[in-house]
C-alpha positions as CSV (number, residue, x, y, z in Angstrom):
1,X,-23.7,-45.6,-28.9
2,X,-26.4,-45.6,-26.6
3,X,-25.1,-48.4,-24.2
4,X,-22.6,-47.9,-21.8
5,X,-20.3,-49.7,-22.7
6,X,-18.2,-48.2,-25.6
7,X,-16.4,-50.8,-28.2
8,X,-13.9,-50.3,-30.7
9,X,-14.7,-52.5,-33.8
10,X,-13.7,-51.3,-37.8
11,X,-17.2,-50.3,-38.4
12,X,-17.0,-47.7,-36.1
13,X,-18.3,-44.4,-38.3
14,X,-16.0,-42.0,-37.3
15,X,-12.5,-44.2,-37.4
16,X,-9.9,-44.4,-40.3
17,X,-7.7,-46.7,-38.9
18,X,-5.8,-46.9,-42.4
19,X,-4.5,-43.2,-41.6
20,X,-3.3,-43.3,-38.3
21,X,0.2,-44.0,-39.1
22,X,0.2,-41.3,-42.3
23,X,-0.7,-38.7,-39.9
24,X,1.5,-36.3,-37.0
25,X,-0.1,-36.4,-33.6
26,X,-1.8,-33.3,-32.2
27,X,-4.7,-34.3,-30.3
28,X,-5.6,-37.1,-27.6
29,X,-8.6,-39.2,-27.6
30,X,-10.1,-39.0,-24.0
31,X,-12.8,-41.9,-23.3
32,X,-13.8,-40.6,-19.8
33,X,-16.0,-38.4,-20.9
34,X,-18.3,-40.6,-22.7
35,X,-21.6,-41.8,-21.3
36,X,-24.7,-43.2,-22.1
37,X,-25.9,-39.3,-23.1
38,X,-23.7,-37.8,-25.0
39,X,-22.5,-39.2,-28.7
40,X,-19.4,-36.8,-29.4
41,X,-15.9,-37.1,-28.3
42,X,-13.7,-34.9,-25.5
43,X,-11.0,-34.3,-27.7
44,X,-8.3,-32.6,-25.7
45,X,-4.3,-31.5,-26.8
46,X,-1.7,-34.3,-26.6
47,X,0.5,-31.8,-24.4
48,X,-2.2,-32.2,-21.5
49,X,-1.5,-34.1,-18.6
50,X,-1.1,-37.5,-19.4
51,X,-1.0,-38.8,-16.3
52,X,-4.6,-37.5,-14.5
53,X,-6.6,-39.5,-12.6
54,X,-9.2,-39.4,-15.0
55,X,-7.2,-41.2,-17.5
56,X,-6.0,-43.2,-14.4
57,X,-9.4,-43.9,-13.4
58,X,-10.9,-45.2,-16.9
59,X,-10.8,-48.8,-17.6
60,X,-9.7,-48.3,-21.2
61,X,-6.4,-47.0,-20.0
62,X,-5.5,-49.3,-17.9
63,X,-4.8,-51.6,-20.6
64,X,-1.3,-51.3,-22.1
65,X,-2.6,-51.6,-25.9
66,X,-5.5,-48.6,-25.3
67,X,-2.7,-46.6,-23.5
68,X,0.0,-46.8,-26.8
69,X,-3.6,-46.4,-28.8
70,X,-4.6,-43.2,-27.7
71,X,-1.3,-41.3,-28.3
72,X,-1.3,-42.6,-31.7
73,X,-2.3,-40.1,-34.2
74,X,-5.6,-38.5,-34.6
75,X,-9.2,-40.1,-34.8
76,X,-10.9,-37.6,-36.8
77,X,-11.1,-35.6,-39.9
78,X,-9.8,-32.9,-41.1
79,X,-12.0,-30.6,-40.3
80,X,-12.5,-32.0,-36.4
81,X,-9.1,-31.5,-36.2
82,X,-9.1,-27.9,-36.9
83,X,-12.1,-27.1,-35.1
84,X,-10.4,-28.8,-32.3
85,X,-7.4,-26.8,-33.0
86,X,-8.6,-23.3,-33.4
87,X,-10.5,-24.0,-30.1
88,X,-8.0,-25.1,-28.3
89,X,-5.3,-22.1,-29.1
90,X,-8.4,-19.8,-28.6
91,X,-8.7,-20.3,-24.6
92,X,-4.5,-19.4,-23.6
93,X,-4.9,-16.1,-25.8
94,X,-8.0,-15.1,-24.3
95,X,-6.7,-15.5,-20.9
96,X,-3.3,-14.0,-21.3
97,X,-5.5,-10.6,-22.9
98,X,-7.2,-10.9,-19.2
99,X,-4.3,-11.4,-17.3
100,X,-2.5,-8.1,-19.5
101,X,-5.8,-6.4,-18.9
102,X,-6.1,-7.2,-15.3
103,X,-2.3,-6.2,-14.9
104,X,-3.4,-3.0,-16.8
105,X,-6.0,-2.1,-14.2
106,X,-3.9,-2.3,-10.7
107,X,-1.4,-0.2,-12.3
108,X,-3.6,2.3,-13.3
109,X,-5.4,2.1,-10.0
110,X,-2.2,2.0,-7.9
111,X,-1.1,5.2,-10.1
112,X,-4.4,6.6,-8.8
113,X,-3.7,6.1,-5.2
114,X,0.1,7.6,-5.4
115,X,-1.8,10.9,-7.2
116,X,-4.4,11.2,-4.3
117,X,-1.3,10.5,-1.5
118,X,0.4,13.3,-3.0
119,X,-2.8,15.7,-3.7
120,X,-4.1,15.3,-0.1
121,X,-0.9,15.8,1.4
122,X,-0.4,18.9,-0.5
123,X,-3.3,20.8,0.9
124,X,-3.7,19.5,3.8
125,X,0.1,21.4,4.6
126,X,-1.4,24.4,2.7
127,X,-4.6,24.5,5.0
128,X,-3.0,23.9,7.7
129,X,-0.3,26.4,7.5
130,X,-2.9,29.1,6.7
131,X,-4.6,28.2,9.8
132,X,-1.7,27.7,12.2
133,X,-0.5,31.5,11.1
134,X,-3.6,33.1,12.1
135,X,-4.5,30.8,14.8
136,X,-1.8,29.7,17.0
137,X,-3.1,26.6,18.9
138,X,-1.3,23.6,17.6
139,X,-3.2,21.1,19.9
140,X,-6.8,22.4,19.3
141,X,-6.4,22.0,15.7
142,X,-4.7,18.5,16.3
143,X,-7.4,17.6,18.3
144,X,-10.3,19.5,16.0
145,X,-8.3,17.1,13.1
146,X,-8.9,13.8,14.8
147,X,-12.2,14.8,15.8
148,X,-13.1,15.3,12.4
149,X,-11.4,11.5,11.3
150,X,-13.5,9.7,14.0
151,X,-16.9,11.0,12.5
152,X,-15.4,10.1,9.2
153,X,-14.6,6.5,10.3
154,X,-18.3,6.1,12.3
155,X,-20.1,7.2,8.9
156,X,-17.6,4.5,7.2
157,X,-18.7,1.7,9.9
158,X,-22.7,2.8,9.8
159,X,-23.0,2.7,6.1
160,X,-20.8,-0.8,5.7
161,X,-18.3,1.4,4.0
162,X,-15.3,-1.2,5.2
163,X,-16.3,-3.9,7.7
164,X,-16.9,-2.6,11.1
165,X,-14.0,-4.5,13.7
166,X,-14.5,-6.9,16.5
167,X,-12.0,-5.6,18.9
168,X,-10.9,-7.6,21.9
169,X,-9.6,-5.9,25.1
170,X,-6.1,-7.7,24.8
171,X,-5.8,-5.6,21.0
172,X,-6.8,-1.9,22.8
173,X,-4.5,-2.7,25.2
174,X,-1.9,-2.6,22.4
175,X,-3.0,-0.2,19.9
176,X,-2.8,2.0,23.3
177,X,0.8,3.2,22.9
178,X,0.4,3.6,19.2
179,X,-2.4,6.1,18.9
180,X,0.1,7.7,22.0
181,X,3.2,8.3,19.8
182,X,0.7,9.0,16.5
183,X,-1.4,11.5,18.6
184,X,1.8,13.2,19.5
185,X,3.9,13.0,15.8
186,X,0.6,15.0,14.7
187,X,0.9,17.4,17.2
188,X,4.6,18.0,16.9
189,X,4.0,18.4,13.3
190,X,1.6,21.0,13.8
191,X,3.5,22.7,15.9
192,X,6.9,23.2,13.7
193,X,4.6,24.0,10.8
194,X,3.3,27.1,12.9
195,X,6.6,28.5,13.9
196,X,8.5,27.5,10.5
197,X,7.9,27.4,6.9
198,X,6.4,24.1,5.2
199,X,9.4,23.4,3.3
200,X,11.8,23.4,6.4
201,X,9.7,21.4,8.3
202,X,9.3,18.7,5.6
203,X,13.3,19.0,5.3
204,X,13.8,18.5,9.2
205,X,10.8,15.3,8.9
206,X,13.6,13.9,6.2
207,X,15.6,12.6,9.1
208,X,12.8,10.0,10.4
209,X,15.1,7.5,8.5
210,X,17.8,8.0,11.1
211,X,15.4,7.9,13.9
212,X,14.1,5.0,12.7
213,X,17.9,3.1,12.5
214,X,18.4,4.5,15.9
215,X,15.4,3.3,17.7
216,X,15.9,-0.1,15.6
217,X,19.6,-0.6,17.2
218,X,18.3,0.8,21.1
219,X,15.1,-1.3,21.1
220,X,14.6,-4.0,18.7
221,X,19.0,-4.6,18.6
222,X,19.0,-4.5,14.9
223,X,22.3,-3.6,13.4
224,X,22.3,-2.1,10.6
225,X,24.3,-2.3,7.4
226,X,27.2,-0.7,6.0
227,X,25.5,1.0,3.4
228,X,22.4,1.9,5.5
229,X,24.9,4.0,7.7
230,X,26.4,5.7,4.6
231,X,23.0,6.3,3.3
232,X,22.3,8.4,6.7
233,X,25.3,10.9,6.1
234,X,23.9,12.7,3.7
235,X,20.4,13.4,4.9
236,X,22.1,14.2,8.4
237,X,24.9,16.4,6.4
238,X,21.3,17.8,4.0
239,X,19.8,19.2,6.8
240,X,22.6,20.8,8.5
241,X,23.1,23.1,5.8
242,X,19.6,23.2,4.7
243,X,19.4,24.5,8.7
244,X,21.8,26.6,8.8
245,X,21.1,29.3,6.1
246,X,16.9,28.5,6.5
247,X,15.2,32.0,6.8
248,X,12.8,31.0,9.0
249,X,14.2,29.4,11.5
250,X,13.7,29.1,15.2
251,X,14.6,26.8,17.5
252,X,11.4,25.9,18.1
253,X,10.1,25.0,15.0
254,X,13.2,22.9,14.3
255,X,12.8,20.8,18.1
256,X,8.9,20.7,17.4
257,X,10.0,18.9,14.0
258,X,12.7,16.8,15.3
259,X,10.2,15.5,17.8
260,X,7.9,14.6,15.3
261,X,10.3,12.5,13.8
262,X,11.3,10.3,17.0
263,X,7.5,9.5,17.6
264,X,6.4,8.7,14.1
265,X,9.3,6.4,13.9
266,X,8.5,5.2,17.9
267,X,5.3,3.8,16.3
268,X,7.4,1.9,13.8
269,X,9.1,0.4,16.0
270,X,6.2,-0.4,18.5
271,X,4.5,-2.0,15.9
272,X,7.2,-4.3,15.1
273,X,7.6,-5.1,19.3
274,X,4.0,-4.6,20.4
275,X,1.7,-5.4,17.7
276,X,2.3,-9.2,17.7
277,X,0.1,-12.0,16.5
278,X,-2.7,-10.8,18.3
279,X,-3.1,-8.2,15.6
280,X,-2.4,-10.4,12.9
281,X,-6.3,-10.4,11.7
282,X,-6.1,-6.6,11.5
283,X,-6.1,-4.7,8.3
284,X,-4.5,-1.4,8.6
285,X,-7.3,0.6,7.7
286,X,-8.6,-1.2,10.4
287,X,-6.2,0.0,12.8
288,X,-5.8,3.6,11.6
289,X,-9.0,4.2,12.2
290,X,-9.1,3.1,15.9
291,X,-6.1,4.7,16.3
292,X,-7.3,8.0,15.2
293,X,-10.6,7.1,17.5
294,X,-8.5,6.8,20.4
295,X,-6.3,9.8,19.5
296,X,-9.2,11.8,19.7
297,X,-10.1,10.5,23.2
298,X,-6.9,11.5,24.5
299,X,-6.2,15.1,22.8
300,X,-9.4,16.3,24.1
301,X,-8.9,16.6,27.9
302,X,-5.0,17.6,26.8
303,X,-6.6,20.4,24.5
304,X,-8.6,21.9,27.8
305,X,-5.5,21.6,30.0
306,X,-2.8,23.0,27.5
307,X,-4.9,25.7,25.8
308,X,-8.6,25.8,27.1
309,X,-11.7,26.4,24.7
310,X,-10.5,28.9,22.1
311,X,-12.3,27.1,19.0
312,X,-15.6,29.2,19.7
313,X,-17.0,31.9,17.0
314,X,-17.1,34.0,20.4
315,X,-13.3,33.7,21.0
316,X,-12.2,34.3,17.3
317,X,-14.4,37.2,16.9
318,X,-12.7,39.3,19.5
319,X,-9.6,37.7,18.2
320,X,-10.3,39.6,14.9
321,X,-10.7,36.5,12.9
322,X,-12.9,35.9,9.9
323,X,-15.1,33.2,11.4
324,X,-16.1,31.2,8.4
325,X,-12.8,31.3,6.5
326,X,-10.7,29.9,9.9
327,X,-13.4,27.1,10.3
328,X,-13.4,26.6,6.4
329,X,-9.7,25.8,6.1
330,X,-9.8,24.0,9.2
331,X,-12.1,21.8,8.2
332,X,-10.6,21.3,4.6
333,X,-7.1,20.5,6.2
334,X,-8.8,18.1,8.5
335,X,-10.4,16.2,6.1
336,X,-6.9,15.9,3.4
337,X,-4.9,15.0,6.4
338,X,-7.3,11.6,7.3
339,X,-7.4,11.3,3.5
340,X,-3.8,11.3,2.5
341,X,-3.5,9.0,5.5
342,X,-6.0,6.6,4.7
343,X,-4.9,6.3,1.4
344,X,-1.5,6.0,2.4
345,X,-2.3,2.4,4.4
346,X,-4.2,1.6,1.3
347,X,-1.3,2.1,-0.7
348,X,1.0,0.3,1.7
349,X,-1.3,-3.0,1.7
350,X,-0.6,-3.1,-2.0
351,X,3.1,-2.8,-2.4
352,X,6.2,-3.3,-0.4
353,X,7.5,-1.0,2.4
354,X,10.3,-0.2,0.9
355,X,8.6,1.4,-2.1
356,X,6.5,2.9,0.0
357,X,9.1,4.5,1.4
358,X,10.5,5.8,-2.4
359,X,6.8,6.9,-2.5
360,X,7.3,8.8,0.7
361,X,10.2,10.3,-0.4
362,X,9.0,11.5,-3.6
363,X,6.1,13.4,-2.0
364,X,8.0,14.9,0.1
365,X,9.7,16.5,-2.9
366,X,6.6,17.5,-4.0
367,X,5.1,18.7,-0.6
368,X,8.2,21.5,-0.2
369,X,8.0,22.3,-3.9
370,X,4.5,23.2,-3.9
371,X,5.0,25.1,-0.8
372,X,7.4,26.9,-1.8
373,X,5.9,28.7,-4.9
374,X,2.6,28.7,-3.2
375,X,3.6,30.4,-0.1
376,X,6.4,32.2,-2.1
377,X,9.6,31.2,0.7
378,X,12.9,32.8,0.2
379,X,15.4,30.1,-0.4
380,X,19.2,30.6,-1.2
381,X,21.2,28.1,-3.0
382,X,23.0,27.0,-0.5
383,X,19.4,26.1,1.1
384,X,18.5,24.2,-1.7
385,X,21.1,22.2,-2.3
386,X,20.8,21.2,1.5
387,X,17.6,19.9,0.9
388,X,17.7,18.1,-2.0
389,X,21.4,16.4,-0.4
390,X,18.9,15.4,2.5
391,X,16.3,14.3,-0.2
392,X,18.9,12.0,-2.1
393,X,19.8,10.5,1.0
394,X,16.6,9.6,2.1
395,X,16.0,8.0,-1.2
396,X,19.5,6.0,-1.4
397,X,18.0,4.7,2.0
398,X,15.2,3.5,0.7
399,X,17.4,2.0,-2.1
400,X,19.6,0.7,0.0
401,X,17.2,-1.0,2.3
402,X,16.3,-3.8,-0.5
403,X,20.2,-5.0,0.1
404,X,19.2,-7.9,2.0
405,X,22.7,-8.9,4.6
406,X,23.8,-12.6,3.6
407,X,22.9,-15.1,6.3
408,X,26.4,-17.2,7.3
409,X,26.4,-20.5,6.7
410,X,26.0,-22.6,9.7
């Protein structure tokens, strides 16, 4: 055994070639692996791949006689064979308990996210409300908000939290009209939250599904499906009623809402017309956070024009305002609403977008809940049921959407 060449003669220790008829065939006798160094066998299951290179490759395979030979029964004992055995079965168990386990951990993880999506988006309506009651400037706390996101994302980027972006002047060029419509859904938002309560606003943002078939069809000429269309009756049918017996409504509030829906879905649709391959190396956490840089940059001088400087302990002490507890739940709002949003890109580069959108639809359910026992909101029956018709619609939509339309045959 310790010359290179290896040949097969009836003295050969370890062969009884009076058994190999008597005996079933489980294992295959690999020569390849043997060398000059090594003095055992590479035993390996007769279900492997026949055909490698390696058998290819070895000159006792190429040989007709050798190839019958070595699926012929096997060339070792007992107890070889059951080492061999156990071994073998050992390795596909052991992997399948990983795969199960790894399985185990992205659901658990995924779980996670959903939880903090939900939890973040919860108070951050909460805060904000409070806020927006006793301090009625919608665009300084939209501004104050993405202020407060941009420090956030500098203090990722300077301690390597998430890779810091090589952005080309061709990609801000496009990511332009995006922080545009985002900068003003936020402000929108804010606005119908301080003139309404939580729970009608998040009934009137149920509607961004129809917005976003509307602008589809005007911009992008997609048709939609039958059942798409049905799908939008009853969250356009939801709010109606949900509108019409609302306590707090006003007009403004409900336009303030509606316009929030037609630029959050105007950035869906830029994305899919704008955002071409020269974004294609972007992750989205990537772009929300220049978007919220930018967003920033452009609410700031708006803030000055629309409203002056009215975030100043000067200004809300003559306005009668605890100082610390306005800045307090400012600050907490600011920081759930770039967390919930954050995790809500995370959450969409793991699953589909039409799960995200179930996901969407279920914290919205949980959003006006919440809101309504915290904030104790007077709602009639005939309120409810508009909202959770609007609700079900949105979520057949979402169903719905996973119909793929059969392609005719050419």
């Amino acid at each position: 055994m310790q010359s290179s060449k290896f040949s097969l003669s009836p003295t050969t220790p370890f062969l009884n070639t009076k058994r190999l008829t008597n005996r079933s065939s489980y294992l295959r006798f690999n020569p390849v692996s043997l060398s000059s160094s090594k003095k055992s066998l590479d035993l390996n299951p007769i279900h492997g791949d026949t055909g490698s290179s390696a058998n290819r490759s070895s000159p006792l395979c190429s040989s007709s006689p050798f190839r019958s030979w070595i699926s012929a029964p096997p060339l070792v004992s007992d107890r070889g064979k059951n080492e061999f055995q156990v071994e073998a079965t050992s390795i596909p168990e052991s992997a399948g308990g990983s795969a199960r386990s790894s399985s185990l951990n992205q659901t658990l993880e995924l779980g996670l996210l959903f939880g903090f999506w939900y939890l973040f988006n919860i108070y951050f309506n909460i805060y904000n409300k409070q806020v927006l009651k006793v301090y009625p400037f919608p665009v300084t706390v939209s501004t104050f908000q993405f202020f407060t996101g941009t420090v956030l994302v500098i203090l990722m980027w300077a301690f390597n939290l998430h890779n810091r972006p090589k952005i080309s002047r061709s990609q801000l060029v496009a990511i332009i009209p995006l922080a545009m419509v985002h900068s003003l859904g936020n402000l929108f938002t804010n606005m119908s939250l301080g003139k309404v309560a939580v729970s009608f606003t998040h009934t009137i943002k149920a509607m961004e599904p129809f917005f976003s078939v509307l602008l589809s069809v005007l911009f992008l000429g997609e048709i939609p499906s039958a059942w798409v269309v049905v799908s939008l009756l009853p969250i356009v049918g939801g709010v109606a009623l949900a509108s019409l017996t609302e306590a707090s409504f006003n007009w403004a509030g409900f336009w303030s809402a509606m316009a929030s829906n037609l630029t959050n879905q105007s950035r869906n649709v830029l994305s899919k017309k704008v955002m071409v391959k020269k974004e294609e190396s972007m992750d989205n956490i990537t772009l929300f956070s220049i978007i919220t840089i930018m967003s920033f940059i452009m609410c700031l001088p708006l803030t000055l024009l629309m409203e002056g400087v009215k975030f100043t302990p000067a200004y809300m002490q003559a306005a009668g305002l605890n100082v610390k507890e306005v800045c307090l739940r400012s600050l907490l709002a600011a920081l759930c609403y770039h967390a919930y949003q954050q995790v809500s890109y995370m959450i969409l580069q793991r699953v589909s977008p039409v799960t995200h959108s179930v996901g969407n639809c279920v914290k919205r359910v949980v959003v006006i809940v919440t809101s309504v026992l915290f904030f104790q909101t007077p709602v009639s029956p005939i309120n409810s049921l508009g909202t959770g018709v609007a609700l079900a619609g949105v979520f057949l939509y979402s169903r719905v959407k996973r119909i793929k339309p059969k392609q005719k045959a050419a």
